[in-house]
MIVOLO-802755 format. One record per residue (C-alpha): residue number from 1; residue in one letter; x, y negated, z. Coordinates in Angstrom, 3 decimals. Each point is the difference from the previous one (the first is absolute). Layout:
  pos  code        c1        c2        c3
  NUM     A         X         Y         Z
...
END
This chain:
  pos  code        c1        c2        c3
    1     X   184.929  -116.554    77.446
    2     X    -3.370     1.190    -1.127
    3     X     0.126     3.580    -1.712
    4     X    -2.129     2.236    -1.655
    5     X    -0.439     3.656    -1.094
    6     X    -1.343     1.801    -3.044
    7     X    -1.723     3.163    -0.010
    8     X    -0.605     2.755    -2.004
    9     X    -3.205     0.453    -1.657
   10     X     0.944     3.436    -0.502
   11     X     0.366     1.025     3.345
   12     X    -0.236    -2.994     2.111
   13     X     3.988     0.253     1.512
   14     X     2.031    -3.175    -0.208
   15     X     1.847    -0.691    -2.967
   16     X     1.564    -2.794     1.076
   17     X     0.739    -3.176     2.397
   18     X     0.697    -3.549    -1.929
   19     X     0.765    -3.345     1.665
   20     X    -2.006    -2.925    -1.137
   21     X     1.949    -3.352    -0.835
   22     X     0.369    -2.430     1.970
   23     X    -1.385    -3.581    -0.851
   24     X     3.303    -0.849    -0.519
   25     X     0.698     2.148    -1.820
   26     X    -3.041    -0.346    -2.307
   27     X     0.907    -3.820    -0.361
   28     X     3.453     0.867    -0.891
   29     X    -1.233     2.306    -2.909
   30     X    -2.093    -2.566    -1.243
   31     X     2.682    -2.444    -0.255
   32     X     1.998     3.023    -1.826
   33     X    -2.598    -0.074    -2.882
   34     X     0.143    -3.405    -0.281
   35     X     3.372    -0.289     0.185
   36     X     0.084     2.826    -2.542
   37     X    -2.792    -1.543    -2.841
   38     X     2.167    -3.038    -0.771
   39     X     2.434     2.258    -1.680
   40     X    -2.279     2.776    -1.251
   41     X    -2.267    -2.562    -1.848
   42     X     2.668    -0.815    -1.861
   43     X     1.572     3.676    -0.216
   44     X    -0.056     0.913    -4.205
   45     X    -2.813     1.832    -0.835
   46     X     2.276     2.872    -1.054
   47     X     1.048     0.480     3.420
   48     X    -3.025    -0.191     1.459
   49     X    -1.188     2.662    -2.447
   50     X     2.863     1.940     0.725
   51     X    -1.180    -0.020     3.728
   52     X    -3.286     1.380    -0.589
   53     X     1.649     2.729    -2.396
   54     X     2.002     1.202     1.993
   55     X    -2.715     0.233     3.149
   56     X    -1.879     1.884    -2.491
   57     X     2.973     2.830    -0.740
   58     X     0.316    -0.273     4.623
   59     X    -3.946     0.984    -0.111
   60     X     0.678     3.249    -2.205
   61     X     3.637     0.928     1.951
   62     X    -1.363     0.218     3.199
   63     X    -3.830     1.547    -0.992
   64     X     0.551     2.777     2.324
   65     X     0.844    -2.619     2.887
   66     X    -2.832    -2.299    -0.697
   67     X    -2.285     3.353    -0.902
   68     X     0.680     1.292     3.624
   69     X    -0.357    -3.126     1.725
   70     X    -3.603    -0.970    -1.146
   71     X    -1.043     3.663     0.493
   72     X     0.918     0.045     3.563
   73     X    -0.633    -3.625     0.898
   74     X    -3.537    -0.223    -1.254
   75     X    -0.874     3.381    -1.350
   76     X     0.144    -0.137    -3.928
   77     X     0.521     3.394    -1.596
   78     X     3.091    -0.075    -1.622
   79     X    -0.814     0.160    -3.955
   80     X    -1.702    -2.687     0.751
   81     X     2.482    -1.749     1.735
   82     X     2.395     1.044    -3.147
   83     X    -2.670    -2.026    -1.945
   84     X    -0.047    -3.185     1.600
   85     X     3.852    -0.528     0.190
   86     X    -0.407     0.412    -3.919
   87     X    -2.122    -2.330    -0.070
   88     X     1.764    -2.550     2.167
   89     X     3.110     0.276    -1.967
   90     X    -2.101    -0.443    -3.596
   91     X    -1.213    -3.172     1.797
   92     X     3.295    -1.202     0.162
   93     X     0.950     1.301    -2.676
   94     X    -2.895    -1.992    -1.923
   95     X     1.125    -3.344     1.650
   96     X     3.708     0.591    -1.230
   97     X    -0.585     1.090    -3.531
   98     X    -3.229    -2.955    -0.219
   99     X     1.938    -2.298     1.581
  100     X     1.056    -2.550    -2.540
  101     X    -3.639     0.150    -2.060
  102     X    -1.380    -0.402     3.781
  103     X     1.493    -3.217     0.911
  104     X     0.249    -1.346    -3.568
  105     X    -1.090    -3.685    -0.872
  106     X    -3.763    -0.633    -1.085
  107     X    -0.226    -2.608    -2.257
  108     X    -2.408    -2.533    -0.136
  109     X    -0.866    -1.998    -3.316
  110     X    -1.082    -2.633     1.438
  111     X    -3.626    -1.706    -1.388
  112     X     1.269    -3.224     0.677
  113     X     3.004     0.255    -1.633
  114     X     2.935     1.016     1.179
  115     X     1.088     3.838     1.617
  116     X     0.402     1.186     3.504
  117     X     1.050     3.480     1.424
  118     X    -1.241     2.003     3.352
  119     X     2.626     1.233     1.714
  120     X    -0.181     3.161     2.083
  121     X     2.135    -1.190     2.867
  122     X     0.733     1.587     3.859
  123     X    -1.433    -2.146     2.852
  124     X     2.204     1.806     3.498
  125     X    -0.339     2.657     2.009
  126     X    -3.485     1.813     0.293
  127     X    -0.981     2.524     2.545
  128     X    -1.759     3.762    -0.863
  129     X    -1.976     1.509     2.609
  130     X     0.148     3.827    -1.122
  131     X    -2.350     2.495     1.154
  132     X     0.728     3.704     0.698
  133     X    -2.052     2.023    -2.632
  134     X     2.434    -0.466    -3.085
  135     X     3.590    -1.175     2.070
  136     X     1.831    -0.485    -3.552
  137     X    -2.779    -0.756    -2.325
  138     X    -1.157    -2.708     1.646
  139     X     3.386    -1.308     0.998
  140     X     0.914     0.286    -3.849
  141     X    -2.938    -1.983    -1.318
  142     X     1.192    -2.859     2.124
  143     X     3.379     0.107    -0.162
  144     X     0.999     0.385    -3.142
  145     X    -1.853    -2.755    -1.589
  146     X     1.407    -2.835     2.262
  147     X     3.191     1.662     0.034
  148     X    -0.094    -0.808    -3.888
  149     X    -1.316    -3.414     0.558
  150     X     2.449    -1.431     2.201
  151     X    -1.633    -0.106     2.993
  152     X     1.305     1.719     3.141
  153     X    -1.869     2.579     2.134
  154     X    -0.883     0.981     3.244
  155     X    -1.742     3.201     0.681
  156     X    -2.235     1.165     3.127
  157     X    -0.721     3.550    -0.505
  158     X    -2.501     2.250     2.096
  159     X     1.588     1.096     3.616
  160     X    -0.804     3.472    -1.206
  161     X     2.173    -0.110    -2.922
  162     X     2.985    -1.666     1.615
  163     X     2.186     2.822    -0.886
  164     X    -0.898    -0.331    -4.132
  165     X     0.260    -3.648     0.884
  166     X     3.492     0.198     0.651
  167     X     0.750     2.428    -2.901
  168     X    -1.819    -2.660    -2.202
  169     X     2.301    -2.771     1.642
  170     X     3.356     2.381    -0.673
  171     X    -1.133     0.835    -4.099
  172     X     0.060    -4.031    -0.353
  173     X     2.929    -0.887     2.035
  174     X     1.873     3.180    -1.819
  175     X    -1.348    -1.651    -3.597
  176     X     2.573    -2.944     0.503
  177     X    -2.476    -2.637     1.292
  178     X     1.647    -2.622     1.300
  179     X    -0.506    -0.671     4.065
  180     X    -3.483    -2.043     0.203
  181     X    -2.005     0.715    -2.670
  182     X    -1.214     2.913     1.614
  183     X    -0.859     0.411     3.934
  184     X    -2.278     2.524     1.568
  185     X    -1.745    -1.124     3.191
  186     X    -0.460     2.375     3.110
  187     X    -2.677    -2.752     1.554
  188     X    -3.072    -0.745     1.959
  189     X    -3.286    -1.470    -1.247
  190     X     0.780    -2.673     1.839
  191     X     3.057    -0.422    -1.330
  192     X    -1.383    -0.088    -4.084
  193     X    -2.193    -3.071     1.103
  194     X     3.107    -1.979     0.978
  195     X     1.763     1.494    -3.535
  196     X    -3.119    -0.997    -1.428
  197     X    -0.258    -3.595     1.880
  198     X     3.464    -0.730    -0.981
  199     X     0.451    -2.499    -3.167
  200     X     3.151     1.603    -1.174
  201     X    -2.019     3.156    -0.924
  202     X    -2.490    -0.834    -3.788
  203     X    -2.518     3.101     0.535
  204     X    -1.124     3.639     1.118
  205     X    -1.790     2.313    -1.663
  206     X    -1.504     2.653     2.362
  207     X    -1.309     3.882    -0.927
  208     X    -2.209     0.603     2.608
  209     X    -3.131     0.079     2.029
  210     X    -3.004    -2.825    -0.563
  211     X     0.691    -0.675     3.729
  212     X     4.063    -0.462    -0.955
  213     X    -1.163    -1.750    -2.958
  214     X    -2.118    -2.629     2.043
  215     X     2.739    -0.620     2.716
  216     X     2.379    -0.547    -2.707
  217     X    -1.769    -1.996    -2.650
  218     X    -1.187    -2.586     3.303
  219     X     3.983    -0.185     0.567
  220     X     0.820    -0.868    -3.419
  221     X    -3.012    -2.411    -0.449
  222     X     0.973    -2.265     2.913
  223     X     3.508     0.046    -1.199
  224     X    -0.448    -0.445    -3.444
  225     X     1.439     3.198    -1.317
  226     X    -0.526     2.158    -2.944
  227     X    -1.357     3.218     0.883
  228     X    -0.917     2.876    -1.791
  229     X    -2.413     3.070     1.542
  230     X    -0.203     3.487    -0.784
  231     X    -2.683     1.666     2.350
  232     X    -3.003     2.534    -0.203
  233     X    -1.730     1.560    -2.763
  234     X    -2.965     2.295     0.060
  235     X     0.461     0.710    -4.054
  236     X    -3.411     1.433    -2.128
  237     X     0.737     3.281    -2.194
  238     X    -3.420    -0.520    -2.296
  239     X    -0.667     2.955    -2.067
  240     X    -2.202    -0.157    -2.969
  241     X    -2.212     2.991    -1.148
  242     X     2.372     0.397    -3.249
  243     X     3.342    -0.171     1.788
  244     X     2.313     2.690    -0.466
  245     X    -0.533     1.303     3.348
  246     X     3.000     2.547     0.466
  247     X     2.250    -3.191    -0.264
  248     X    -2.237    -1.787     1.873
  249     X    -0.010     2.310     2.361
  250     X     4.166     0.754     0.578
  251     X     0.555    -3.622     0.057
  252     X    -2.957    -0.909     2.407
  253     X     2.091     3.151     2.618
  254     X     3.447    -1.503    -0.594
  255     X    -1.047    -3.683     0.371
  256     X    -2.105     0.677     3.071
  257     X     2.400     2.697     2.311
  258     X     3.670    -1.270    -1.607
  259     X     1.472    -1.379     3.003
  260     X    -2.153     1.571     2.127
  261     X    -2.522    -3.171    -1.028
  262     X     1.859    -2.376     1.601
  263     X     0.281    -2.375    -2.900
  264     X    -1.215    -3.101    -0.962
  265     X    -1.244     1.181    -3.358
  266     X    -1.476     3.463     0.399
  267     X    -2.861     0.935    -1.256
  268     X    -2.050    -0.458     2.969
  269     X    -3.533    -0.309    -1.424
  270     X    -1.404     2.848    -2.580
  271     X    -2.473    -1.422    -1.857
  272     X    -1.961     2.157    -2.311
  273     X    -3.051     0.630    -2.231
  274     X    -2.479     1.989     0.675
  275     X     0.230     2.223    -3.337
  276     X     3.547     1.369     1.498
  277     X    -0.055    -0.602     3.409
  278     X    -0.677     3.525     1.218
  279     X     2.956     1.153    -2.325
  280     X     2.424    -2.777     1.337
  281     X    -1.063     1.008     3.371
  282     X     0.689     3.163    -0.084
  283     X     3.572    -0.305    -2.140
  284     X     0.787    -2.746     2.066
  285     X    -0.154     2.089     3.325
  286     X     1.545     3.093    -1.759
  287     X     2.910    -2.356    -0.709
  288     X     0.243    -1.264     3.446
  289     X     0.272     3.432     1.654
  290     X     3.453     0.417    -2.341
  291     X     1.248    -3.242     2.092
  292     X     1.809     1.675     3.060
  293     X     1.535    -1.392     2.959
  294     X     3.278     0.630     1.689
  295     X     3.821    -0.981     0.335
  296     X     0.697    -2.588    -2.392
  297     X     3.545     1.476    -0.238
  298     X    -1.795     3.029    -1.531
  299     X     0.054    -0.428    -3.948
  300     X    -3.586     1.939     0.458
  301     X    -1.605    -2.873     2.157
  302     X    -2.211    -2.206    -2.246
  303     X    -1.720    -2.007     3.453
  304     X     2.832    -0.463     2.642
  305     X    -0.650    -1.282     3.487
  306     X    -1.941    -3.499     0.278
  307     X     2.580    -2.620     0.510
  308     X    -1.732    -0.652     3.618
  309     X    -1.797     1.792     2.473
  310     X    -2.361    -3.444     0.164
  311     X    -0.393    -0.081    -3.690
  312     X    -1.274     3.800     0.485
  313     X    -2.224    -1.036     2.952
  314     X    -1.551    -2.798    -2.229
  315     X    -0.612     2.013    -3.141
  316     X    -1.504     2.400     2.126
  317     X    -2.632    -2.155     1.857
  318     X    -1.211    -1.374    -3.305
  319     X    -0.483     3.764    -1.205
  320     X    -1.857     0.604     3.390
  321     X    -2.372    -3.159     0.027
  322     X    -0.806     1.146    -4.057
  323     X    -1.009     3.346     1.118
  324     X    -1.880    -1.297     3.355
  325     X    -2.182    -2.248    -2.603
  326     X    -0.789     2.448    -2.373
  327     X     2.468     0.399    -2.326
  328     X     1.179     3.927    -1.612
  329     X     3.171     1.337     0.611
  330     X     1.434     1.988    -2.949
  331     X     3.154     0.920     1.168
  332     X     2.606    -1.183     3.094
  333     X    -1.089    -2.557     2.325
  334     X     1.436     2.093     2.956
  335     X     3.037    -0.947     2.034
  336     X     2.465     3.368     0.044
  337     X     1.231     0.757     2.640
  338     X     3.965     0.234     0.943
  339     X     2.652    -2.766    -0.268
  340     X     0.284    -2.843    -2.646
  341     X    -2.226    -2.810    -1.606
  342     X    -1.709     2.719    -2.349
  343     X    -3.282    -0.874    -1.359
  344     X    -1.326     2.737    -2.506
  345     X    -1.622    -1.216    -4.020
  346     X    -4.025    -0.894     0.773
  347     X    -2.276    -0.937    -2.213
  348     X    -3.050    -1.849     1.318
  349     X    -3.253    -0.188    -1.891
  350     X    -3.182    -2.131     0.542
  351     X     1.896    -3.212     2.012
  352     X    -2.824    -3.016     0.661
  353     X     0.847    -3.208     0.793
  354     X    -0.396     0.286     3.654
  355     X     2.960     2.291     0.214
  356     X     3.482    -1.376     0.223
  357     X     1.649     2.115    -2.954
  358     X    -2.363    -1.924    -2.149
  359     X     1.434    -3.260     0.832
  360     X     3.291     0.432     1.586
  361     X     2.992     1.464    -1.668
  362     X     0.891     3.533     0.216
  363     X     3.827     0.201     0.620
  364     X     0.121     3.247    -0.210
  365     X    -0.923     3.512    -2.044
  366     X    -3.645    -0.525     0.187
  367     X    -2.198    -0.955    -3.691
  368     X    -3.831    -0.914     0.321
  369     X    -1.154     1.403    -3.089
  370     X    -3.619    -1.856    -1.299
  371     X    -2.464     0.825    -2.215
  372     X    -1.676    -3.244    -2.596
  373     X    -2.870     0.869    -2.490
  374     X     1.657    -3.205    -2.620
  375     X     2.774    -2.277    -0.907
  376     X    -1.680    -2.709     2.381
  377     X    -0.309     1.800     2.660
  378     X     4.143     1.162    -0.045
  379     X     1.223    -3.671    -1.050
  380     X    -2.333    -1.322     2.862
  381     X     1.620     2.963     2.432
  382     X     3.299    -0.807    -0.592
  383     X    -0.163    -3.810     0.437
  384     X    -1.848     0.600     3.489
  385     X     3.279    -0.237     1.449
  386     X     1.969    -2.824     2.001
  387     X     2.820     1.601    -1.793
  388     X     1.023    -0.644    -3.962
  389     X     3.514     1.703    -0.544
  390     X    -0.152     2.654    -2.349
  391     X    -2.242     2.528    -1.676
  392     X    -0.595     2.465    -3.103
  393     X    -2.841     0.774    -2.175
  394     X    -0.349     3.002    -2.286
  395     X    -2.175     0.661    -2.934
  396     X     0.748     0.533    -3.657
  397     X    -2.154    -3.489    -1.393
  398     X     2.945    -2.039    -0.333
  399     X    -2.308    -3.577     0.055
  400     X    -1.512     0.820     3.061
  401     X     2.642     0.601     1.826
  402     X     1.296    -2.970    -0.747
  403     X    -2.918    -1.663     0.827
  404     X    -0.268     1.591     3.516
  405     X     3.746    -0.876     0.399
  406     X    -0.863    -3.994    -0.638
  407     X    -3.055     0.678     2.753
  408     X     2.279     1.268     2.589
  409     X     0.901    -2.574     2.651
  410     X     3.685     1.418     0.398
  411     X     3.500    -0.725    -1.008
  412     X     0.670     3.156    -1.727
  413     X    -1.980     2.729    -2.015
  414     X     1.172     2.923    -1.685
  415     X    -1.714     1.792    -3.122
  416     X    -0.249     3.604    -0.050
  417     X     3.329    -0.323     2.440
  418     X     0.872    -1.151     3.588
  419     X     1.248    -3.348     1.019
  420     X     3.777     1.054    -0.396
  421     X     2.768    -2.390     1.009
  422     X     2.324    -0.547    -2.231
  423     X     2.765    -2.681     0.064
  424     X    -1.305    -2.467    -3.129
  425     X    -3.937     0.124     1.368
  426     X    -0.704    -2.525     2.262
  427     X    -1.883     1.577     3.637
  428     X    -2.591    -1.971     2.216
  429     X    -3.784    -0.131     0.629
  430     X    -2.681    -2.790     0.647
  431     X    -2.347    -0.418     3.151
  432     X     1.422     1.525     3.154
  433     X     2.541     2.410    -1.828
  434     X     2.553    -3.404    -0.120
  435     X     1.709    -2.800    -1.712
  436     X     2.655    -0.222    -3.032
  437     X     1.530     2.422    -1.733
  438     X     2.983     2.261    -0.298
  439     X     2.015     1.945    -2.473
  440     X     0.555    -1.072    -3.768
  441     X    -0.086    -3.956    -0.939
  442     X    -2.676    -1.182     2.122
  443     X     2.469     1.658     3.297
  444     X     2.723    -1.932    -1.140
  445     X    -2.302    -3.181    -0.114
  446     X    -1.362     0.137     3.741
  447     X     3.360    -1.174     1.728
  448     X     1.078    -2.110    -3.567
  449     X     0.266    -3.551    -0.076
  450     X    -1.298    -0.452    -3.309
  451     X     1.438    -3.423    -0.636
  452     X    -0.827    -2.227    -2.913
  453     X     2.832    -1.760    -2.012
  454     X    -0.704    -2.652    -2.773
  455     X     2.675     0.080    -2.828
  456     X    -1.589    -2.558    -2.020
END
C-alpha cells in the first residue's frame, strides 16, 4: 500500500502517516454515492436542511479541535482559524435557512401562451478537489450547496490537511448523514482522472493551481463533465488621492499578510496615486512591521509558519529575482533563520514587468506597492494581469468608483471594503483566475440541473 506523511510547517517533524486508497477502494466509494443519491434526491427538503443545520452547530462544538488542527497542519494562527470555522458553519447555515427560497420554482409566462417552470434539480455525485490554505472554508463552500441540492459528494482534500480532512468527514457523518452522500477520498492524481473518467460521477469543481486547473478542466472536457475552477488571483488595491487613507491603509495590511498571504484574494497589488503615495507607503510599512511571526498556537502570532517549506522557497525566489532587477525593498524579504516555513511581512516597491512578482502570483506575505499619476493609468495597472478574481478601490466620489468597478476585468470588486466572503455573494474571477462560481444562488446553480417543465 502506498503511504504518505505530513509535516509540520512549524517545525518540520512528522505529524502524521496516512494510507492512500486503494483503486478498489476508490471505485467502491463511488458506487457508495451513487448508490446513496437515489435516495437523497428524493430525501424532504426538511431533512436535508436539518443535515446542514446540524453540521453547522458540529463546526462551532468542536472549534477548538478544528482551530488546532489547521494551526498545526498548515500554520494558520489560531484567531484566525476561530474565524474561518465561523464562517464555514454560517455557510451552512445560509444553505439550511435559504434552502426552500433557493430551490424554489421560477416561473415562466410563457410569450406563446401557455406557462412553464425551471426546476432546480440534483444531477449525481460531483467531486471537490480542496486545497490546503482554508481546509473548512473551502470544503464548506462546496459542500453545503450540493448537500442542499440533492446531489451526493465526494471530497479530495490536500495531503497536508488529511488530519482536518478527517475531522471534516467525522462533523458530517456525526450530523446524521446518511452512508453515501458524503465520502472523503485519501487518493492519487491518478486516481481523480479515473473518478473523473467515470460516467457515474456529473462534475468537479477544483480550488487550486492554473496548472491543477488545466489538468483538470482537459479531464472533464474529454469526458463531458461539468467543472467548476477556483485558482489564482493577483487582486489590485487602487487608491485614489481622496480615499480615506487610514482605512485604506488597515484594510490594504489585513488583506495582504492575513493568512500569511497565502490566499486567493489578498490584496496582492497596491495601487496608488501619486498625491498619497508617499503617505500610504510609509503607513503601509508601519502597519506591516505590527504583523509578527511565530507559533500559530500563540494567540499573539498574526503570520504563522508557511504551510510548506516549497511554498517559502518560491515566495522567496520571486522576492530575490525583484530585488536582483531593481526593485526596493521596504521591509522583509530575508529568509530567518531557525526551523519552520517562516517568511517575514515585505513590502516591495518599484516591480517592472521583467520581474516575476509583476506577473506571477505572490502566495505569500509579500505586497508590490505602485505609484500611478491618474485614473487611467491604475484601471490600466490593474487589468495588466492574467488574473481577474477580486479587487477594491477606495475614494470618496461615489460615481467613479463605480465606474472604475465596471472597468475592472474581475469577478469581484469591493468599494471602500475588501472582497469579503460571505455565504449569499457569489465568488469567482475571469481570465486565468477560473471558471463558475460559488457561494449564494449562482453556487447552487453550477452542479443544478435546471430543468424546464411546460404546464400548459
Amino acid at each position: 500500500m502506498h503511504t504518505y506523511k505530513t509535516v509540520s510547517p512549524l517545525n518540520g517533524e512528522v505529524l502524521a502517516e496516512y494510507t492512500m486508497m486503494t483503486d478498489t477502494e476508490v471505485t467502491a466509494a463511488l458506487t457508495r454515492a451513487t448508490d446513496a443519491y437515489r435516495d437523497w434526491a428524493g430525501v424532504s427538503l426538511d431533512d436535508r436542511v436539518a443535515v446542514l443545520a446540524r453540521i453547522a452547530e458540529l463546526h462551532r462544538e468542536r472549534s477548538a479541535e478544528l482551530a488546532e488542527a489547521m494551526a498545526t497542519e498548515m500554520g494558520k494562527p489560531l484567531a484566525q482559524a476561530e474565524g474561518e470555522i465561523a464562517l464555514s458553519a454560517s455557510i451552512y447555515e445560509y444553505y439550511a435557512r435559504s434552502g426552500a427560497q433557493l430551490l424554489a420554482d421560477e416561473v415562466i409566462e410563457v410569450k406563446a401562451g401557455g406557462r412553464a417552470v425551471v426546476r432546480t434539480a440534483p444531477t449525481g455525485p460531483v467531486l471537490g478537489i480542496m486545497p490546503w490554505n482554508f481546509p473548512l472554508y473551502q470544503v464548506a463552500r462546496f459542500v453545503a450547496p450540493n448537500l442542499l441540492l440533492g446531489n451526493t459528494v465526494l471530497l479530495k482534500h490536500a495531503r497536508s490537511c488529511t488530519r482536518t480532512a478527517l475531522l471534516i468527514d467525522a462533523v458530517i457523518a456525526d450530523a446524521s448523514t446518511p452512508k453515501g452522500v458524503y465520502e472523503n477520498l485519501i487518493v492519487s492524481s491518478s486516481q481523480i482522472g479515473d473518478l473523473i473518467a467515470d460516467d457515474r460521477l456529473q462534475g468537479v469543481s477544483l480550488t487550486g493551481s492554473e496548472e491543477a486547473g488545466r489538468i483538470v478542466a482537459t479531464q472533464a472536457g474529454r469526458h463531458l463533465k461539468k467543472c467548476v475552477l477556483e485558482l489564482g488571483g493577483s487582486d489590485p488595491f487602487i487608491v485614489l488621492s481622496d480615499a480615506d487613507l487610514d482605512l485604506a491603509l488597515d484594510l490594504a495590511a489585513t488583506g495582504r499578510f492575513s493568512n500569511a498571504g497565502q490566499s486567493c484574494t489578498s490584496s496582492k497589488r497596491m495601487i496608488v496615486h501619486s498625491d498619497v503615495y508617499d503617505r500610504f507607503l510609509e503607513g503601509f510599512v508601519a502597519r506591516a512591521r505590527q504583523w509578527n511571526t511565530g507559533d500559530p498556537l500563540d494567540p499573539e502570532t498574526r503570520i504563522g509558519p508557511m504551510a510548506s517549506a516549497s511554498g517559502r522557497t518560491e515566495i522567496a525566489e520571486q522576492v530575490a529575482d525583484a530585488v536582483a532587477k531593481g526593485a526596493r525593498l521596504h521591509l522583509g524579504g530575508v529568509v530567518p533563520d531557525g526551523p519552520g516555513a517562516f517568511y517575514p511581512a515585505t513590502v516591495l516597491t518599484d516591480v517592472t514587468p521583467d520581474m516575476r512578482a509583476y506577473g506571477e502570483e505572490l502566495f505569500g506575505p509579500v505586497a508590490v506597492v505602485y505609484k500611478v499619476d491618474s485614473v487611467e493609468e491604475a484601471v490600466a495597472l490593474a487589468n495588466d494581469s492574467r488574473f481577474g478574481l477580486g479587487s477594491a478601490v477606495f475614494t470618496r466620489d461615489e460615481d467613479l468608483a463605480a465606474d472604475i468597478a465596471e472597468r475592472l476585468e474581475v469577478g469581484m470588486v469591493g468599494l471602500n471594503t475588501l472582497i469579503r466572503s460571505q455565504p449569499d455573494m457569489p465568488f469567482g474571477g475571469v481570465k486565468a483566475s477560473g471558471i463558475g462560481r460559488e457561494l449564494g444562488r449562482l453556487g447552487l446553480d453550477e452542479f443544478a440541473n435546471k430543468k424546464t417543465v411546460r404546464l400548459s
